[in-house]
C-alpha positions in Angstrom: 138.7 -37.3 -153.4 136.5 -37.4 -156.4 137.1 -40.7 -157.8 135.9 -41.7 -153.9 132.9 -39.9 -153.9 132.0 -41.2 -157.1 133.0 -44.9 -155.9 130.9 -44.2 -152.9 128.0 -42.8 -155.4 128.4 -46.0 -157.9 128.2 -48.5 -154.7 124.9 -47.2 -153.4 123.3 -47.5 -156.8 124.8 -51.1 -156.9 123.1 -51.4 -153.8 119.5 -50.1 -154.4 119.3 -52.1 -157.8 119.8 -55.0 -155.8 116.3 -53.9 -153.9 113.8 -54.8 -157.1 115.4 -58.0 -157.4 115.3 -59.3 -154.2 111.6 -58.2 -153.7 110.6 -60.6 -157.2 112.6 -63.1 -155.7 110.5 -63.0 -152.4 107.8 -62.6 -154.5 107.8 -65.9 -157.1 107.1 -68.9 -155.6 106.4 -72.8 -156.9 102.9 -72.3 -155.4 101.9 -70.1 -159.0 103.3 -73.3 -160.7 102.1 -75.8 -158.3 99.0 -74.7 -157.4 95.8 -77.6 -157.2 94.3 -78.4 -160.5 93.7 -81.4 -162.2 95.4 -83.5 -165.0 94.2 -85.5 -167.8 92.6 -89.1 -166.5 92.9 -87.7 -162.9 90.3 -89.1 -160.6 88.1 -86.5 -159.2 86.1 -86.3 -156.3 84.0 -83.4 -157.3 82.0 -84.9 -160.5 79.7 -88.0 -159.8 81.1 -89.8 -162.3 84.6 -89.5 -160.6 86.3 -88.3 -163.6 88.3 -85.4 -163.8 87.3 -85.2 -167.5 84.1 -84.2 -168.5 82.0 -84.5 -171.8 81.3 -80.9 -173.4 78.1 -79.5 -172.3 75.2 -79.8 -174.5 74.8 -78.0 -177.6 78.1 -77.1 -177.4 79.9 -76.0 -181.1 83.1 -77.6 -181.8 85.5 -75.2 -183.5 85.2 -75.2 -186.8 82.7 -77.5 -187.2 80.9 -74.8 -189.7 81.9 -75.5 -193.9 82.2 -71.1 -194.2 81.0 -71.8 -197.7 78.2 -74.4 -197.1 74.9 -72.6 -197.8 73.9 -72.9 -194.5 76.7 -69.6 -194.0 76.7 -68.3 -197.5 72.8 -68.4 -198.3 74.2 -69.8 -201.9 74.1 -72.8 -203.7 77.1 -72.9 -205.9 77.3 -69.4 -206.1 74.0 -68.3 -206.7 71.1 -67.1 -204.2 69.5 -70.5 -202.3 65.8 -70.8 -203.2 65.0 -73.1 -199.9 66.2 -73.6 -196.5 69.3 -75.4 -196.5 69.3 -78.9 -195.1 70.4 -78.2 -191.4 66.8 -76.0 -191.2 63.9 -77.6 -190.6 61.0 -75.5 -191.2 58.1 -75.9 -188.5 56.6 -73.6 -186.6 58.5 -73.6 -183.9 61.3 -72.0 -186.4 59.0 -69.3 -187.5 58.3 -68.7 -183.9 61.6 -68.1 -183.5 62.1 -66.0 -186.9 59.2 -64.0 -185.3 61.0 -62.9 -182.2 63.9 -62.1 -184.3 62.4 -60.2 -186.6 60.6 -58.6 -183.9 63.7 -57.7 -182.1 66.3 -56.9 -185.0 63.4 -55.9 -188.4 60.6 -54.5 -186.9 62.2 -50.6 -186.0 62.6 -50.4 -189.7 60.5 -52.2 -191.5 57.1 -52.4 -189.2 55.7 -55.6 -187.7 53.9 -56.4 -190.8 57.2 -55.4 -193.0 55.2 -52.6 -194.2 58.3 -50.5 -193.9 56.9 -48.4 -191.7 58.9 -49.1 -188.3 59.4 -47.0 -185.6 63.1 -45.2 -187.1 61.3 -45.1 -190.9 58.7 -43.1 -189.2 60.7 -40.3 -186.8 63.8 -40.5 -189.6 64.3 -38.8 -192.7 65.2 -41.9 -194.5 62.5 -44.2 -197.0 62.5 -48.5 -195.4 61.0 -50.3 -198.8 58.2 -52.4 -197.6 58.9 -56.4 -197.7 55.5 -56.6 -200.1 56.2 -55.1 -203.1 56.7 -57.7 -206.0 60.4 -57.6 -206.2 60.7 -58.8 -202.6 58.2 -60.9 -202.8 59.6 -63.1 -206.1 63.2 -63.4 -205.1 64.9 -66.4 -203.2 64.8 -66.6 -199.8 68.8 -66.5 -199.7 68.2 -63.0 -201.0 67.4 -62.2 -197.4 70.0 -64.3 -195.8 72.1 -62.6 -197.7 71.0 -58.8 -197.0 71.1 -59.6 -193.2 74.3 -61.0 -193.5 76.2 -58.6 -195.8 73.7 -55.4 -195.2 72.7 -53.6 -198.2 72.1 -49.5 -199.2 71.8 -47.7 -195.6 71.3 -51.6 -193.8 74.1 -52.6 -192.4 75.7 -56.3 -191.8 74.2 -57.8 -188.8 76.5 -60.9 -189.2 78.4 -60.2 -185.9 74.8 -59.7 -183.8 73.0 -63.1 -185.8 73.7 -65.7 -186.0 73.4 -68.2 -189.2 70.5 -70.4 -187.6 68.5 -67.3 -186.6 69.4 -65.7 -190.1 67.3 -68.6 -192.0 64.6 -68.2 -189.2 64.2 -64.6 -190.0 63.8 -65.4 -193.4 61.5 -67.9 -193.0 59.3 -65.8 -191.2 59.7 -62.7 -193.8 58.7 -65.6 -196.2 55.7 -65.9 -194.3 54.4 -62.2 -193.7 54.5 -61.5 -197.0 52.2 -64.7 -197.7 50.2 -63.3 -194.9 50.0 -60.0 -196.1 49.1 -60.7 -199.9 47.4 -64.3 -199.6 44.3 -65.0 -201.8 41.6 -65.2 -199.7 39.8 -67.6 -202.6 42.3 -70.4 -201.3 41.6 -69.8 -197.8 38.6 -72.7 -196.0 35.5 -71.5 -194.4 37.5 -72.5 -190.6 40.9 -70.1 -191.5 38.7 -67.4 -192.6 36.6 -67.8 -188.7 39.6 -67.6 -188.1 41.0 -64.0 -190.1 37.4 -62.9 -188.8 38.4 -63.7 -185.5 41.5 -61.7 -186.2 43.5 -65.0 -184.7 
């Protein structure tokens, strides 16, 4: 009597294990491995050009295209702080435009428009933002700031992961430029740029 009941017991479970299996069995079908796509060299009918395969867009990055220890990424040249722009940076004023807005976006809360230091968190916090003008700053390379932005230093942190390399160099083109802004000789200037510092343009 017990070994049937226990038979009986055993056979039901048999049974409802059986359930899961058939309902993934219902379940796959070739239409997840056949499903419309297109293969390499297929003609399409969807492009212009009738190609299945298309050229990248542009100003796409091909991976790994980057040298990680070109100066371009580092803000070195064999080892040691770069004192100009690397090659792959032009410097025009479109790129300290650009620096601008960046500095402007990323800078400016700590260290003021004019990279006096006195941004918006240096003023309600406790803590001291040293202003971009003082001689220090002012003297060394411009990798020196590459570098900063890239690897953060004292309180800064690294803002590697939020800039890129290209809008790096523009920031420190333009930091290049406030400070010559901010502590130019106004003996060197011409009668039309100082219209012009009158004009406050």
């Amino acid at each position: 009597m017990v070994y049937s009941v226990r038979k009986s017991i055993l056979t039901r479970l048999v049974r409802l294990a059986w359930l899961p299996l058939c309902f993934l069995l219902v379940a796959c079908h070739v239409d997840m491995y056949d499903q419309p796509k297109y293969k390499p060299n297929d003609v399409s009918t969807f492009f212009p050009d009738g190609r299945a395969m298309q050229p990248p867009p542009a100003n796409t990055v091909p991976l790994n295209s980057y040298n990680p220890d070109s100066p371009l990424m580092t803000g070195r040249i064999e080892g040691q702080l770069a004192d100009q722009l690397p090659p792959e940076i032009r410097l025009d004023a479109a790129l300290l435009a650009h620096g601008q807005s960046r500095y402007n976006a990323f800078c400016a809360p700590c260290h003021g428009l004019v990279g006096d230091g006195q941004g918006v968190i240096a003023y309600r916090g406790p803590m001291t933002v040293p202003s971009l003008h003082q001689d220090r700053l002012r003297t060394v390379q411009i990798g020196y700031f590459f570098d900063v932005i890239t690897n953060g230093v004292g309180r800064m942190y690294s803002y590697a992961s939020r800039i890129p390399p290209e809008d790096r160099w523009a920031i420190a083109a333009y930091v290049r430029a406030l400070q010559l802004s901010q502590n130019a000789d106004v003996a060197l200037l011409t009668e039309a740029e100082l219209e012009q510092v009158r004009a406050g343009r």
